[in-house]
N, C-alpha and C positions, 0 to 999 in steps of 0.2 A: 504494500500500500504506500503511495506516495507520501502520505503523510508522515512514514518512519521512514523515508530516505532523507529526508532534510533535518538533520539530527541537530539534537543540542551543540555535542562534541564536533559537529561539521560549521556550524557555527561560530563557536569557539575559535576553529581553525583559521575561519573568514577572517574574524576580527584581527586574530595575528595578522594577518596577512595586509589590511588594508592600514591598521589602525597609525602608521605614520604617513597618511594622509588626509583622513577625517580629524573631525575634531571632537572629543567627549564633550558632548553638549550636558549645562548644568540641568539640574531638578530644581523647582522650588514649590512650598508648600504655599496655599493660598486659602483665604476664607468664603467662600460661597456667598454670605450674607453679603460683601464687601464688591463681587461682581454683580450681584442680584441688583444692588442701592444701583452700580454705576449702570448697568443698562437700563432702569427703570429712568434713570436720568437723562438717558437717551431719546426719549419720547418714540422711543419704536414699540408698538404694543406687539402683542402676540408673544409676549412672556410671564412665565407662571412666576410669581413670585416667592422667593426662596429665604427672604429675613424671617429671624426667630426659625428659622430649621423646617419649620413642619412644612414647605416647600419639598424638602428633599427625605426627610427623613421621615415627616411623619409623626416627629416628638417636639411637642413647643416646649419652649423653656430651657432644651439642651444647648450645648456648646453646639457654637456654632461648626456646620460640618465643612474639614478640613480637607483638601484634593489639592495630590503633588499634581506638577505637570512638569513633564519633560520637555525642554525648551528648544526643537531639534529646528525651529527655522534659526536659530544660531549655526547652524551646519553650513560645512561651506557651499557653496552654490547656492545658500537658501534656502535647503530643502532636505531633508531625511534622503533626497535621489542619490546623493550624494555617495553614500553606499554603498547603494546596489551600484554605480556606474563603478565604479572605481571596482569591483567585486568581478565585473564583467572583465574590463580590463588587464585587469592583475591575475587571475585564473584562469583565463583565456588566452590564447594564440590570437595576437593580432597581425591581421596581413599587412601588408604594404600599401594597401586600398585604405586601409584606417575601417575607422567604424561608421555605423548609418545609425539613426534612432529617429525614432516619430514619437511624438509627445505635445500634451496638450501643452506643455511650459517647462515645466520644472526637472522633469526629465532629458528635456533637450541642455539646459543650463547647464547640468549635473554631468553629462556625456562631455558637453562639451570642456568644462572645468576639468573634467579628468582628460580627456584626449589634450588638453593646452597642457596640461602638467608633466603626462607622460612623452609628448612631443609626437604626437601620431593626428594624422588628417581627419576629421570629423566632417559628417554630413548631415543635416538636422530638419526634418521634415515637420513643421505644425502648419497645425489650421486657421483659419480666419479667426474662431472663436479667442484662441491663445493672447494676452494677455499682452499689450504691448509694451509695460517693464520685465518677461520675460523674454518675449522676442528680441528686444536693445541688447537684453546681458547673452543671448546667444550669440548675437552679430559680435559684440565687444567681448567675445571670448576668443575670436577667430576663426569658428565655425564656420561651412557654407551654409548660409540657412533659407530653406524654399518653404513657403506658403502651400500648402494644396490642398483643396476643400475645405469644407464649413468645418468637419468633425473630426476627430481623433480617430476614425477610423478610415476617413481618404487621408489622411497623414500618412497612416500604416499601409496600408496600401500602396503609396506611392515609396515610401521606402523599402517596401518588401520588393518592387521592381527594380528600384537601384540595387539594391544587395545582389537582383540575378543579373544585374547586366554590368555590373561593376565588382564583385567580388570582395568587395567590402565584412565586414563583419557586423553583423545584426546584435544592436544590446538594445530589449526589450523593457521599453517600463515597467512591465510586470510578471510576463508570463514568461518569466525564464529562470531556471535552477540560481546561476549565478547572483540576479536580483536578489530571488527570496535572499537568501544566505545573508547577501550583503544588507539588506535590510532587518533581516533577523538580529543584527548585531544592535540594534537601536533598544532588543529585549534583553541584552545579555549586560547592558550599560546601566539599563531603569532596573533590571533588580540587585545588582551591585548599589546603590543609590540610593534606591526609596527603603530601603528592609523589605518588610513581609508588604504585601500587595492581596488583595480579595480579586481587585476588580481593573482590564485600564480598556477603556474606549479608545476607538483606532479610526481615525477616517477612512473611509473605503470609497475606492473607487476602482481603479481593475484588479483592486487585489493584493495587490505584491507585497503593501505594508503592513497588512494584518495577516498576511500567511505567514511573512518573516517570522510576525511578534507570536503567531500562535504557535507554530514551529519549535520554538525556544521553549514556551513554556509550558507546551502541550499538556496543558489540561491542571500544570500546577497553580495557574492562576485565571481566572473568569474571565474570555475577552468579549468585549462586545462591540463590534461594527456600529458607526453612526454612518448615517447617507443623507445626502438632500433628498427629498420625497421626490424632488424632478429630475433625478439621475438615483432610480435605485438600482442599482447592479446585481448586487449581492443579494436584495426580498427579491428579484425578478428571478434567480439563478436557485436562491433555494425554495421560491413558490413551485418552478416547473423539476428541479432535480437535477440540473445542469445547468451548465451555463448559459442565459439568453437574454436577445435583446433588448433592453429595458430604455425608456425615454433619456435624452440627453441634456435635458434643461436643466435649469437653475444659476444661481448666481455663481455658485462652486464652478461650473460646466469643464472650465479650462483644464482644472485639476483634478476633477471628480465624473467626469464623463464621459468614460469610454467605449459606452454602449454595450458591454456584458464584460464580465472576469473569467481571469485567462485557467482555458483550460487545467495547469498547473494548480494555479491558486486552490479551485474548488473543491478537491477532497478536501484538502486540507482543514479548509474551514469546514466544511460539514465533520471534520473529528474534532474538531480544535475551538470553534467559534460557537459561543451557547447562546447567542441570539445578534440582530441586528437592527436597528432604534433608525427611524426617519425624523428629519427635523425641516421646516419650511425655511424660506430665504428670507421670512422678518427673523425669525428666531435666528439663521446666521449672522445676520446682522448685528443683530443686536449683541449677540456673543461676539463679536469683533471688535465692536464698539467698548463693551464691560472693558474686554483684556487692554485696552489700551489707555481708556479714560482712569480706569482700578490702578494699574500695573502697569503701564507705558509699555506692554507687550504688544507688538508689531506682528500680528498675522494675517494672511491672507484668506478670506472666508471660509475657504476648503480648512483651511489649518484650524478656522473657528468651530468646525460642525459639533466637537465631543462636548468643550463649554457649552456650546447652545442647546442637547440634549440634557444636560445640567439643569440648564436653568428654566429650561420651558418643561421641564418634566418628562418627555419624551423616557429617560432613564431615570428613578427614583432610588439611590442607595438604599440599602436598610439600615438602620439605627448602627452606627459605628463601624462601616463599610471601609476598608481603606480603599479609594478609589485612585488611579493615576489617567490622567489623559494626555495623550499626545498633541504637541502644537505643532503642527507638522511641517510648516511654511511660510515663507513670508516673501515672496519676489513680487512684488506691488511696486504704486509709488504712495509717494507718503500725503496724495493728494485723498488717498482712499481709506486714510483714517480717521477723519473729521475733525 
């Protein structure tokens, strides 16, 4: 079963291997009540309110409930991508063609930040959708980078044609061995860091980053997928059994829309993943908005999905839950945090 090939100990491996080129991005603990105040100060409704606890927990009068987050748009490129590319890279045989990647943003960044470092030719396919401060930092990495289609999957497409007519090497956003691994290592950092963990929330979008993290901690610790309700991947993949095509909307869409998760990904989570939580595009918002107004935390909406099932309820801890969420990203510009 695929889900015991991608092992803790293969993990482990990874991180040796990548770890003098990523960066151990820090944890820090935070108060819920404390995001809850700053997005309600936001004037974005479509959020449950979580001061005095019984928001989340269900107990008034308790200490207010505490949620580490792993701070990985400190990653270089921006992004947890950071990783897996660098994972592809360094475990793999690159040709003399260099590499190819299609990506809604942050994976293209990520390739390309590793192709600049290891000094190999990079070719970087996204969509119209993609983000134009991740598009700038691809061109200003030295990438060649082509536009093609609206969606992350004529990106793929147009670069699965280059990889046959140019011989290039294909590193896959999500659905490839190498990724998991290297993204796996992002679970192997959070529980050296947090101690004991119940519970961490993982933005999902094709996958890669919550099969890493379930990967690792295969069933030692409770994961749960958050998704924008207009790009669910993951509810679409485990309502039919497999992986399938799910809408590609929302405001996430650049980094969270890839229209179904990679073959790879989905055993996995079906042994690994014990449920998965939708959140709408007010509630990311407004989660965007809390972490920056609260916490001068700089994320990009996708990176906000796990706070916004926090606090709009989507996900309700139980009474003394340790929760950790990932902040996954942050390649914006800084006009998009108000």
């Amino acid at each position: 079963m695929l889900a015991d090939v991608i092992s803790r100990d293969d993990i482990r491996g990874t991180y040796e291997t990548i770890r003098p080129y990523i960066r151990r991005t820090p944890v820090i603990q935070v108060d819920l009540s404390e995001l809850d105040a700053a997005s309600g100060a936001s004037g974005v409704s479509g959020v449950s309110g979580v001061s005095g606890v019984s928001g989340v927990s269900g107990v008034s009068g308790a200490a207010p409930p505490v949620t580490t987050l792993k701070l990985e748009q400190l990653q270089c490129a921006g992004s947890f991508k950071a990783r897996g590319a660098f994972a592809n890279l360094l475990l793999r045989d690159v040709p003399a063609a260099g590499v190819v990647a299609a990506s809604g943003g942050n994976h293209g960044v990520a390739v390309a930040y590793a192709a600049h470092r290891r000094g190999v030719p990079a070719k970087i396919f996204v969509p119209t959708v993609s983000a134009p401060a991740k598009v700038e930092r691809i061109r200003a990495l030295g990438a060649d980078l082509v536009v093609s289609g609206e969606r992350y999957a004529d990106a793929l497409a147009a670069a699965q044609a280059w990889v046959a007519s140019s011989g290039a090497m294909n590193v896959h956003a999500f659905d490839q061995r190498e990724t998991l691994l290297g993204q796996g290592t992002l679970a192997l950092e959070l529980a050296g860091q947090a101690g004991d963990l119940d519970t961490v929330l993982v933005p999902v979008g094709g996958g890669g980053l919550i099969a890493g993290i379930a990967s690792y901690f295969a069933g030692t610790v409770r994961v749960i997928g958050v998704e924008p309700d207009g790009a669910p991947t993951l509810s679409y993949a485990r309502a039919q059994g497999a992986p399938a095509d799910a809408p590609a909307g929302s405001i996430a869409a650049d980094a969270l829309a890839p229209r179904r998760v990679g073959d790879l990904v989905f055993p996995i989570t079906q042994s690994y993943v014990e449920d998965v939580v939708l959140v709408d595009d007010t509630s990311i918002l407004a989660a965007q908005q809390a972490l920056w107004r609260a916490l001068r935390i700089a994320a990009e909406p996708a990176a906000s999905v796990g706070i916004a099932a926090l606090l709009a309820g989507a996900y309700k801890p139980a009474p003394g839950e340790r929760v950790a969420v990932v902040i996954s990203g942050a390649n914006m510009t800084p006009s998009q945090l108000g």
